[in-house]
C-alpha positions as CSV (number, residue, x, y, z in Angstrom):
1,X,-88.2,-203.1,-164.5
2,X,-85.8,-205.6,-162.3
3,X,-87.3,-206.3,-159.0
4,X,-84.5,-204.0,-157.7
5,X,-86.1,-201.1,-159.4
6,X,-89.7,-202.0,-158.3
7,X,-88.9,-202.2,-154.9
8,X,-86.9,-198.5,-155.5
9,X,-90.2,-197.2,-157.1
10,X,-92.3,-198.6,-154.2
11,X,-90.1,-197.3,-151.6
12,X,-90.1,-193.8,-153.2
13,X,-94.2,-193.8,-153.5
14,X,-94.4,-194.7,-149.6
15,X,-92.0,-192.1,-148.5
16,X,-93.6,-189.1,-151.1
17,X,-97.0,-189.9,-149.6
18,X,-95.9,-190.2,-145.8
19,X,-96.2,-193.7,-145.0
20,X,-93.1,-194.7,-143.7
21,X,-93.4,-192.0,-140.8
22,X,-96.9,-191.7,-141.0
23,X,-97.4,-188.7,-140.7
24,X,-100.3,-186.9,-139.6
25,X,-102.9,-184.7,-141.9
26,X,-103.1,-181.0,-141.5
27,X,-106.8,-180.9,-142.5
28,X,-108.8,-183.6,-143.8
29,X,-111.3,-183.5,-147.2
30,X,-113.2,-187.2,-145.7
31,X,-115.6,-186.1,-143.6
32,X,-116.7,-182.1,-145.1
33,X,-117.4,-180.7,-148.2
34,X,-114.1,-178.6,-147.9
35,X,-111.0,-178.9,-145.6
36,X,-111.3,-179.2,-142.3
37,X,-107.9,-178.0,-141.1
38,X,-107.8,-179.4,-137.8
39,X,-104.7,-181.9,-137.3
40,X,-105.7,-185.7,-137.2
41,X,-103.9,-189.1,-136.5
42,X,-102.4,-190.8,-140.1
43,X,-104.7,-192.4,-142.0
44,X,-104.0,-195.4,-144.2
45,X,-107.5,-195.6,-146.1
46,X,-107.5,-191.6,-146.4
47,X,-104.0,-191.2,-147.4
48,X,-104.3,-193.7,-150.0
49,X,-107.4,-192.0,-151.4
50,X,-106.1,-188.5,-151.3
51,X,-108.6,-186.9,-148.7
52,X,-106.0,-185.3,-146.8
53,X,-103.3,-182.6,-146.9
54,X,-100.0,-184.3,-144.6
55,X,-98.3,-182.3,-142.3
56,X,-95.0,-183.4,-144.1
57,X,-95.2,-186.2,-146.6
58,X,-94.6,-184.0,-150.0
59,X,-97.8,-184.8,-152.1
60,X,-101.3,-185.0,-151.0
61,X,-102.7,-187.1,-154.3
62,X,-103.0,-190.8,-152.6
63,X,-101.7,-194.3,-153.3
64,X,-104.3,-194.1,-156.3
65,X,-103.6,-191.0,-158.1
66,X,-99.8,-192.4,-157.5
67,X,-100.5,-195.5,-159.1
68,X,-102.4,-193.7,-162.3
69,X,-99.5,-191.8,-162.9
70,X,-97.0,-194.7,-162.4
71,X,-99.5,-197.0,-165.0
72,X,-99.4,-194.1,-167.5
73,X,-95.6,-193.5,-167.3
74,X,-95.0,-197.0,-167.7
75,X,-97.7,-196.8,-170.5
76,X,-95.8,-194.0,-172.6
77,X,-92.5,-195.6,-172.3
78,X,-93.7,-199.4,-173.6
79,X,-95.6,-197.6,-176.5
80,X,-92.4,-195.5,-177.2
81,X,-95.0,-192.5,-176.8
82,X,-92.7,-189.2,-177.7
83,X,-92.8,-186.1,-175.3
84,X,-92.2,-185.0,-171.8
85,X,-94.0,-185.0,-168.6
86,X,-95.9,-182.2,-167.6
87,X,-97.6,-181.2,-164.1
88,X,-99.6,-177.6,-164.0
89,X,-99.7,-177.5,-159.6
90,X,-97.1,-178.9,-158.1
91,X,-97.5,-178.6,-154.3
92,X,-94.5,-179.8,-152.8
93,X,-93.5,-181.4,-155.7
94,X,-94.2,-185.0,-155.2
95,X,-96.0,-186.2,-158.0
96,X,-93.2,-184.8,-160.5
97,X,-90.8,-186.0,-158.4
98,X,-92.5,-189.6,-158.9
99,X,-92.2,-189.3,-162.2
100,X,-88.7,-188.7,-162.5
101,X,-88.2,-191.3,-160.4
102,X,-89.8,-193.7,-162.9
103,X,-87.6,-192.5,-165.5
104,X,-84.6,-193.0,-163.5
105,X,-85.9,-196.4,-162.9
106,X,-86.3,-196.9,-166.4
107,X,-83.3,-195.2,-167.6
108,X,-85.1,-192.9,-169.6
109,X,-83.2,-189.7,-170.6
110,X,-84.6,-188.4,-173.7
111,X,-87.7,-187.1,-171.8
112,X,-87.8,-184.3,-169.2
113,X,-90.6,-183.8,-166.2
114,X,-91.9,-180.0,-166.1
115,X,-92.9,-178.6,-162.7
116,X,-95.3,-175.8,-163.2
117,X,-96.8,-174.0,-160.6
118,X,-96.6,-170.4,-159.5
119,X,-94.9,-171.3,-156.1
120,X,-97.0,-168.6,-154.6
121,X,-100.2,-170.7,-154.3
122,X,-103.2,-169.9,-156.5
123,X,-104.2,-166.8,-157.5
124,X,-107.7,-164.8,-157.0
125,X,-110.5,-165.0,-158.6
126,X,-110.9,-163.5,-162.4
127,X,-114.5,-163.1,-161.3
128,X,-115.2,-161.0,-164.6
129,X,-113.6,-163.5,-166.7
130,X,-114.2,-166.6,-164.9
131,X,-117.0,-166.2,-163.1
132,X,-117.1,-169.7,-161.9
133,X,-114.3,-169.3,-160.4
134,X,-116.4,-166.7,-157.9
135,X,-117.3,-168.5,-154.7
136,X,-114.5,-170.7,-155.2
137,X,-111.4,-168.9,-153.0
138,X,-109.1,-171.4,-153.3
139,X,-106.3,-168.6,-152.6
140,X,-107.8,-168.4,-149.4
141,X,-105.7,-171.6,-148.7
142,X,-102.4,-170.5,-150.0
143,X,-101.2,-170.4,-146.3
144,X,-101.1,-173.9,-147.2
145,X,-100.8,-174.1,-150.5
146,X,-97.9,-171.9,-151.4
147,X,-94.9,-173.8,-151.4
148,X,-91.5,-171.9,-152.5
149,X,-89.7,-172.8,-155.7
150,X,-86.4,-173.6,-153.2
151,X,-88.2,-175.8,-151.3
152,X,-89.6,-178.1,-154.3
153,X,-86.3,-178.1,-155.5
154,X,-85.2,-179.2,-152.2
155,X,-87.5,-181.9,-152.3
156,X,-86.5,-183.4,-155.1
157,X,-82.4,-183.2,-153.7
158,X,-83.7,-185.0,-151.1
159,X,-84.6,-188.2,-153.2
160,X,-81.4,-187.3,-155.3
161,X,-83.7,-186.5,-158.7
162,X,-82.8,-182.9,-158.8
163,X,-80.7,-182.8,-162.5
164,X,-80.9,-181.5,-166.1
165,X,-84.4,-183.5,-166.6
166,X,-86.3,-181.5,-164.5
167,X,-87.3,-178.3,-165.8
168,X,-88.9,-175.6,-163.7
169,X,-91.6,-172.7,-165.1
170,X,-92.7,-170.5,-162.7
171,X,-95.3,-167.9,-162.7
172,X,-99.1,-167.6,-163.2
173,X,-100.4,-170.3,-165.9
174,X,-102.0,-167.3,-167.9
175,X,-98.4,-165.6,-168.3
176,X,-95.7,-168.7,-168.9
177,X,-97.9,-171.6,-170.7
178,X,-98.4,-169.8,-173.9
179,X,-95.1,-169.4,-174.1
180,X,-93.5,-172.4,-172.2
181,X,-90.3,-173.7,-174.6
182,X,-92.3,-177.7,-173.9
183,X,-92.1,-179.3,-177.8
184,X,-94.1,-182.3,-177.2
185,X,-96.0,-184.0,-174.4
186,X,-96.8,-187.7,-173.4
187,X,-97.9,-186.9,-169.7
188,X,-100.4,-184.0,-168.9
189,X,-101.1,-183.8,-165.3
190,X,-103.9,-181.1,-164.2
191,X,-103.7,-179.9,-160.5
192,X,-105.0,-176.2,-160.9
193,X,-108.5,-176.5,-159.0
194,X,-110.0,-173.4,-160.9
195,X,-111.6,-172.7,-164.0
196,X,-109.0,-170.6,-165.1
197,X,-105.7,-172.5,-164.0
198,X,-107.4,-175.6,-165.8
199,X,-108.2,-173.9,-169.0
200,X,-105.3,-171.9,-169.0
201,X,-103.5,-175.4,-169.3
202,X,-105.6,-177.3,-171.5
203,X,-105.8,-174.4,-174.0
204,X,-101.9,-174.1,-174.1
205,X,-100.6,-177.4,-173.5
206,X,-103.1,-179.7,-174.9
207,X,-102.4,-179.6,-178.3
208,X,-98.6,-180.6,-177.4
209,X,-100.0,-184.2,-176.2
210,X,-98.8,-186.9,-178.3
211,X,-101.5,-189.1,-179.6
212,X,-100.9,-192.3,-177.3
213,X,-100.7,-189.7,-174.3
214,X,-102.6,-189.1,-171.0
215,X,-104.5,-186.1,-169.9
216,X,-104.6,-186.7,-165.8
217,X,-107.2,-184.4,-164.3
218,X,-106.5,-184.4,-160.8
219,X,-109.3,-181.7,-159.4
220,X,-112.4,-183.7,-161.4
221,X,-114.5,-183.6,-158.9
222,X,-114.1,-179.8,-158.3
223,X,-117.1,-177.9,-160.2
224,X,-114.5,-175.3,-161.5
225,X,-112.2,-177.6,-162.9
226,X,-114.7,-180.2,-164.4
227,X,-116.9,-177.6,-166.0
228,X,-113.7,-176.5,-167.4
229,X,-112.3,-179.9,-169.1
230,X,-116.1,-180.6,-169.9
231,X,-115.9,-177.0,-172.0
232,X,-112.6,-177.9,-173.4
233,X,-113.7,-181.3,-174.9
234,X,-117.0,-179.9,-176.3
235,X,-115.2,-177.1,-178.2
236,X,-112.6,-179.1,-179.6
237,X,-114.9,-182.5,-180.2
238,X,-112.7,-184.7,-178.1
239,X,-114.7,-187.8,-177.2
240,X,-111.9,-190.0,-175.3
241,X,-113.8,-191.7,-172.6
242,X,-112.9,-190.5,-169.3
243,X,-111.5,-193.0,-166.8
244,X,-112.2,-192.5,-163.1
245,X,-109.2,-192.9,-160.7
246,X,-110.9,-192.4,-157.3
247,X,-113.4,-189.9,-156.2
248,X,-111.5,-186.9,-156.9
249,X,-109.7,-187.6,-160.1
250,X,-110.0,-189.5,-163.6
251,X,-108.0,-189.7,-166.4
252,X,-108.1,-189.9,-170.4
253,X,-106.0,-191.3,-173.5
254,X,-105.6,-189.1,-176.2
255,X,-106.6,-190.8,-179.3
């Protein structure tokens, strides 16, 4: 990229993560085992390692998770890796809007970003089906967690990146990922917390990643979600060493 475009792609990763207002955090992951959802001063060391939820900055991932995805984007498109961009969990939409924003910076436009999420927050536990998913409420948060469809696409208007490369599929993961119209895949980002969500992506989406490609699980260190990758790779042999990014997340290359 021209040094124009990097300092475009820098100034688009501070203002998606909330450091150019600083914001502050609506609950904080640094101190608990779960959130603490009391409001606290900006934090440069927990914002960049994705320990808090911000009050307005439109992802909650970090400066590190950021820079994984930016690495693998730029990855895909020096390899000439084919396929789109996928994230299952979406938030506010800040990590696909990231990506798009790479492309743009790249002039990439044979390659589309897909924002799937249910835009209704996560749903309740299939404790017959899933039963590791029991004693895990995540839905509990979806006062939080349940950002609107409208609003992610406002998000992305906001950074003009809302056009004909974006692709929006709504619903549950277990209803619109079997039968999602997405061809081939060079970026698989997993932010679905559960069992379920997880596996629900992995089963229907995995097979779609171009050898060359990444599998980003953002939830690793979430029992739910880890078990659920660690199940995945055992049944289908894959032995791609996993790749920490921070404490929360790690990464793999599909070989």
């Amino acid at each position: 990229m021209t040094t124009e475009n990097n300092l475009y792609i820098e100034l688009i990763k501070k203002c998606i993560l909330g450091y150019i207002y600083k914001d502050p955090a609506l609950a904080s992951f640094a101190k608990s085992n779960g959130p603490s959802f009391s409001s606290s001063a900006f934090d440069t060391e927990v914002r960049g390692s994705g320990l808090d939820w911000p009050s307005q900055a439109h992802s909650m991932i970090g400066l590190k998770r950021m820079e994984n995805i930016q690495s693998c984007v730029e990855s895909v498109l020096e390899n000439s890796i084919g396929g789109d961009m996928v994230e299952t969990g979406v938030w506010r939409g800040g990590a696909c809007i990231f990506m798009r924003a790479l492309l743009k910076a790249n002039n990439i436009q044979d390659k589309a970003v897909w924002v799937c999420d249910s835009f209704e927050g996560l749903p309740p536990a299939n404790k017959e089906k899933y039963p590791l998913d029991d004693g895990f409420e995540f839905s509990k948060f979806n006062d939080q967690l349940a950002i609107s469809l409208e609003e992610v696409k406002d998000n992305f208007e906001k950074y003009g990146l809302l056009d004909d490369q974006v692709k929006f599929l709504k619903g549950w993961f277990s209803e619109t990922l079997p039968t999602a119209p997405i061809e081939k895949i060079s970026i698989l980002r997993l932010d679905g917390d559960m069992y379920e969500s997880t596996m629900d992506a992995l089963v229907n989406l995995y097979s779609k990643l171009s050898v060359g490609g990444y599998c980003i699980i953002d939830d690793w260190s979430i029992l739910t979600c880890a078990k659920a990758v660690k199940d995945f790779r055992a049944e289908h042999n894959i032995e791609d060493n996993i790749i920490s990014i921070d404490k929360s997340s790690a990464y793999w290359k599909k070989s």
